[in-house]
N, C-alpha and C positions, 0 to 999 in steps of 0.2 A: 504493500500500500504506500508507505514513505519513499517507496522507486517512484512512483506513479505520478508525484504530487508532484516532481522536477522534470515529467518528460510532456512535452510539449505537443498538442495533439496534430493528426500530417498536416494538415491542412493550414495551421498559422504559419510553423517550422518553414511548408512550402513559401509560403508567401512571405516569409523573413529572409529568406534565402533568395529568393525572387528577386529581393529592392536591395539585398546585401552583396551579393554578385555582381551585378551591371557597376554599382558603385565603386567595390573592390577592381574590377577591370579597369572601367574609367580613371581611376585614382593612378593603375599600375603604368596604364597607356599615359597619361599627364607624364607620369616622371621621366617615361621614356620620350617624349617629348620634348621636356626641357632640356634635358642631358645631352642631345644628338640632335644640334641643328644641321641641316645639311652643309656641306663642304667643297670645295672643291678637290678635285683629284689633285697628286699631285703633277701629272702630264698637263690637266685642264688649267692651271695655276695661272704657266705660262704661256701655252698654246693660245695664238690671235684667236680674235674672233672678228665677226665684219661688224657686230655691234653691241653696245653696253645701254643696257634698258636701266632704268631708277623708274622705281616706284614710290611716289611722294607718299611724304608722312612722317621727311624729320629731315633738319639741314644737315647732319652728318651724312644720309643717304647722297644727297646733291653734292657734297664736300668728295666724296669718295667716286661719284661719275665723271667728275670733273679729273680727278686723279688720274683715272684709270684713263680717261680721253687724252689728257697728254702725255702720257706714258705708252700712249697707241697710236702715230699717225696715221694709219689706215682705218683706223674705227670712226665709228658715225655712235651720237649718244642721241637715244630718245627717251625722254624725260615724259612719263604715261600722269594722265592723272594729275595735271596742272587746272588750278581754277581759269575760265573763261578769262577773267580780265588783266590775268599774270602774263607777261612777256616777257621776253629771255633779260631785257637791260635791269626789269625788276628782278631776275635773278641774280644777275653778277653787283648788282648791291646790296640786295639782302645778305649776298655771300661775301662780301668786299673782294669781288675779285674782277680783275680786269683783261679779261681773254686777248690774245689776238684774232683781227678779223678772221685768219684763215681758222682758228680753233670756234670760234662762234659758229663759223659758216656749215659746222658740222653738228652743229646742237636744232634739235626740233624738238617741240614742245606739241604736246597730245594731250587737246583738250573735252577730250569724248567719257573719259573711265570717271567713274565715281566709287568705285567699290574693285576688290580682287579681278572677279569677274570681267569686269570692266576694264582692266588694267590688260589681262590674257588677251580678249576682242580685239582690243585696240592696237596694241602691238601687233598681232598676229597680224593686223591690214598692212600696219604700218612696213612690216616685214616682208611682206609677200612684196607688195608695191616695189620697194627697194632691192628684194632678189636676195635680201640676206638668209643665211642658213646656219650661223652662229651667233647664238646672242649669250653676253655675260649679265646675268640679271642680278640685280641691286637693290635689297631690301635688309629691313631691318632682320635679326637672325630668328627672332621667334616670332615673323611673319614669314618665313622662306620657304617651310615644306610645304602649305598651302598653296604659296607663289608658283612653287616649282610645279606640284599637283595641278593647280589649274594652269599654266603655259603647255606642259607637258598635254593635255587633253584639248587645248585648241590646235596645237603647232607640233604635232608629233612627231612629224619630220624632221625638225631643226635640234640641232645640237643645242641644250639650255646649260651653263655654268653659274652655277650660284656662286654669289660674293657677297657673304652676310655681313651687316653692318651692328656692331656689337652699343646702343646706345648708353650714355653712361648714365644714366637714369634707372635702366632696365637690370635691374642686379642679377645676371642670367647664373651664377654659379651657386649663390646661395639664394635661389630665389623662393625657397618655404619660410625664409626667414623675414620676408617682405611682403606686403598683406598687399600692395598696390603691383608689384608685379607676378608675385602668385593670382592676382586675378586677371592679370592680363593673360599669362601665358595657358591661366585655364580658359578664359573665355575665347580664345588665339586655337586653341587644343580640341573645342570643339565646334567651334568653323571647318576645321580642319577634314571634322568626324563627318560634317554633315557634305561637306565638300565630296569627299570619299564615296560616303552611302549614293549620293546624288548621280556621282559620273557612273559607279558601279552598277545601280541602275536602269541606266540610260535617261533620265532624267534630263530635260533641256536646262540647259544653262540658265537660264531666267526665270526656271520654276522655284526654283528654292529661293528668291530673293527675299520673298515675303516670310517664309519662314522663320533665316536669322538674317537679321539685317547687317551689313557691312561697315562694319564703325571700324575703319584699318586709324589708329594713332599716331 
C-alpha cells in the first residue's frame, strides 16, 4: 500500500513526461546551439569568393564587410536589408570611414529584406543578376546557422562561407550567465527550429512569417 501512495498513475506520468521531454530536448539543442556557431573551413578562410553579403543589425557587421572588401579587390559587397532612406555616404559616416571611389563603386545596398527570409530572397536576385557563385556571408555568430539555413534553401547552388561576427555585447561563451543574451540566443535557437521544420516540410517561405515574426537585432 505505502508503494502505491508514491507511484504515479500512467496517465499523469505520460503527460509529465510528455511536456518534460520536448523541454529537456529543446534545452539540450539551445546548448548545442550556442556552443557551435558555424565556421569557416579552414580552405574557405582564405579561398576568394566573387562576393561578401552583410546582413544588417549591428555596425560591427558593416565594420567587418568593409574589411573583408578591401582585403579582396575582386569582391563586390552587398549590404541586404538597408532601411529605404539609408544611402551608402550615410554609411561611411555612421562608420567614419572614407572609401575610395573605386572601393565605393563596388558597395550596393538592398533595400527589399526586412526579416532572414528577406535577407536569402534578396540576395539570391541580387546574385543571380551579377553571375556570382561564391558568396562570404556576414552576420552576427548567433544569427549564422539560420542565415546559412535559409541562403543554403534559396541558392543551393552557390558556395555560402560564413564569417560570424562575435558582438561585444552578446556574451556568447558564458552566455547562461547572462539573462539578456540567454534570451536572445534562445529566442535566435528557435527561429532557427521553426526555420528547419518549415523548409523540411516544404512549407513556402512566406508561410511561416506570421507565425514567428522576425525581430533579427
Amino acid at each position: 500500500m505505502a508503494r502505491s501512495l508514491f507511484r504515479l498513475p500512467a496517465r499523469p506520468a505520460l503527460v509529465v513526461a510528455g511536456v518534460l521531454l520536448p523541454v529537456l530536448a529543446w534545452s539540450m539543442g539551445l546548448v548545442w546551439y550556442a556552443a557551435a556557431p558555424p565556421e569557416p573551413s579552414a580552405e574557405d578562410a582564405t579561398r576568394p569568393v566573387d562576393a561578401i553579403v552583410v546582413l544588417t543589425g549591428g555596425s560591427a557587421r558593416l565594420r567587418a564587410g568593409l574589411d573583408l572588401l578591401e582585403a579582396d579587390p575582386d569582391a563586390e559587397l552587398f549590404i541586404s536589408g538597408v532601411p529605404a532612406a539609408v544611402t551608402t555616404d550615410d554609411l561611411w559616416r555612421a562608420l567614419d570611414r572614407r572609401p575610395s571611389a573605386a572601393l565605393a563603386a563596388r558597395v550596393t545596398l538592398g533595400h527589399a529584406a526586412a526579416d532572414t527570409l528577406g535577407n536569402a530572397e534578396e540576395t539570391a536576385a541580387w546574385a543571380r543578376a551579377r553571375g556570382h557563385t561564391s558568396l562570404r556571408v556576414v552576420t552576427a555568430a548567433y544569427h549564422m546557422r539560420r542565415a546559412v539555413l535559409e541562403f543554403h534553401h534559396v541558392m543551393p547552388n552557390r558556395r555560402l562561407v560564413p564569417h560570424p561576427v562575435y558582438p561585444p555585447h552578446v556574451k556568447q561563451e558564458e552566455w547562461w550567465r547572462f539573462p539578456g543574451t540567454a534570451s536572445l540566443l534562445a529566442g535566435e535557437y528557435t527561429k532557427y527550429l521553426v526555420a528547419l521544420a518549415r523548409i523540411h516540410l516544404g512549407v513556402s517561405l512566406r508561410d511561416s512569417v506570421s507565425v514567428v515574426k522576425d525581430l533579427d537585432p
